[in-house]
C-alpha positions in Angstrom: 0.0 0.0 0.0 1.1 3.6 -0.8 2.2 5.2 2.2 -0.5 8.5 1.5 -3.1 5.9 1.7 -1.7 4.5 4.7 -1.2 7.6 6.6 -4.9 8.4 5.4 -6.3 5.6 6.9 -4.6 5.8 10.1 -6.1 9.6 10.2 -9.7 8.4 9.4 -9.4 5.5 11.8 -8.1 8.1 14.4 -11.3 10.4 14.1 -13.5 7.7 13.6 -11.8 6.2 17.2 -13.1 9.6 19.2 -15.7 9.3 21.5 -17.9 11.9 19.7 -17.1 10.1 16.2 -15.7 13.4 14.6 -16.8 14.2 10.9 -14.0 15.3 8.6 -15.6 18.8 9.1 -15.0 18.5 12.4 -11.7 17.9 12.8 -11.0 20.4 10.0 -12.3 22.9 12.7 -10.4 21.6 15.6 -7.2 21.3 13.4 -7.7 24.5 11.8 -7.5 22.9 8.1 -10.4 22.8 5.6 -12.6 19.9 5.2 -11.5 19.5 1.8 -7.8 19.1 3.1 -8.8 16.4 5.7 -10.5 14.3 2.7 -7.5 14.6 0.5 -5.4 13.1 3.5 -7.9 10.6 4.5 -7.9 9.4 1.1 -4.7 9.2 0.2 -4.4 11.8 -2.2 -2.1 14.0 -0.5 0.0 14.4 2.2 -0.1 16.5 5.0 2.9 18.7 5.8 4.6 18.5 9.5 3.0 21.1 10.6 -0.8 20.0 9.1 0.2 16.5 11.1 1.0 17.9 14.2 -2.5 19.9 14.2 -4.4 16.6 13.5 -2.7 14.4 15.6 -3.1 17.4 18.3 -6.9 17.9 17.7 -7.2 13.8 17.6 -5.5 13.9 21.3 -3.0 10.9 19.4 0.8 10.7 19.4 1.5 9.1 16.5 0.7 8.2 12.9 2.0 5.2 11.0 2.4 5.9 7.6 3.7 2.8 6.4 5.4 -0.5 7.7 8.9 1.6 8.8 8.0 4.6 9.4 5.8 6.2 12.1 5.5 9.9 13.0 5.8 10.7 16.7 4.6 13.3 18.5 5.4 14.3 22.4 2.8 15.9 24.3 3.8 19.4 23.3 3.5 18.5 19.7 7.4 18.5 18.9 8.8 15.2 17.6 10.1 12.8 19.9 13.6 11.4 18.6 13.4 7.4 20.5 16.0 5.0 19.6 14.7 1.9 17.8 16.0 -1.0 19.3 18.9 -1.5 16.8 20.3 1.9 17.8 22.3 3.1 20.8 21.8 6.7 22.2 24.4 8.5 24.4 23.3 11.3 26.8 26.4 13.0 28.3 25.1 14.8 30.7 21.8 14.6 33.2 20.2 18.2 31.6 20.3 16.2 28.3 22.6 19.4 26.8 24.6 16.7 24.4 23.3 13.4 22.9 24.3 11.2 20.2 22.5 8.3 18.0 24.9 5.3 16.6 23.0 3.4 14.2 24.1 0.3 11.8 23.7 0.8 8.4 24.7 -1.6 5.6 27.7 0.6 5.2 29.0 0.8 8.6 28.0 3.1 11.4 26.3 6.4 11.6 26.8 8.5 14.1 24.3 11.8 14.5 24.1 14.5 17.1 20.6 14.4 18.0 21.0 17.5 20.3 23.4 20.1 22.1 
């Protein structure tokens, strides 16, 4: 399956999983998006940007989206992206304020290493 249509299911499933059973309208208004965006993404047709996610995952009250079999889109409670190693990667914290962390991954090259903050 396409990952559009993917993500667009998990998004209908995610309205359609509220206890009021939000409409597309609906959710357009809580998300601040039109309703003819939130049919687009339901459907598959398009893609919503970071930024269009973040408001429909906020206004669904859901912390993720999984858009296809390896990739999922995380959210933290304040709506910024929450960086969690997977369990085939290794992160460092250097110090307890969390001013310095690293990811090492295996790739089929080797190792990457990434600063994930400072």
């Amino acid at each position: 399956m396409d990952w559009k249509k993917q993500l667009g299911e998990e998004i209908a499933k995610a309205r359609r999983r509220q206890p009021e059973h939000l409409t597309q309208e609906q959710l357009a208004d809580a998300a601040g998006l039109s309703r003819n965006s939130i049919g687009h993404y339901e459907r598959g047709e398009r893609a919503p940007d970071f930024e269009d996610l973040r408001k429909i995952a906020a206004a669904l009250a859901t912390d993720h989206f999984d858009a296809d079999d390896n990739m999922r889109i995380e959210f933290s409670a304040n709506g910024k992206r929450r960086l969690e190693p997977l369990p085939q990667q290794l992160t460092l914290n250097f110090d307890e304020g969390g001013g310095v962390a690293i990811r090492i991954q295996p790739t089929d090259h080797g190792l990457v290493i990434k600063k994930i903050s400072a």
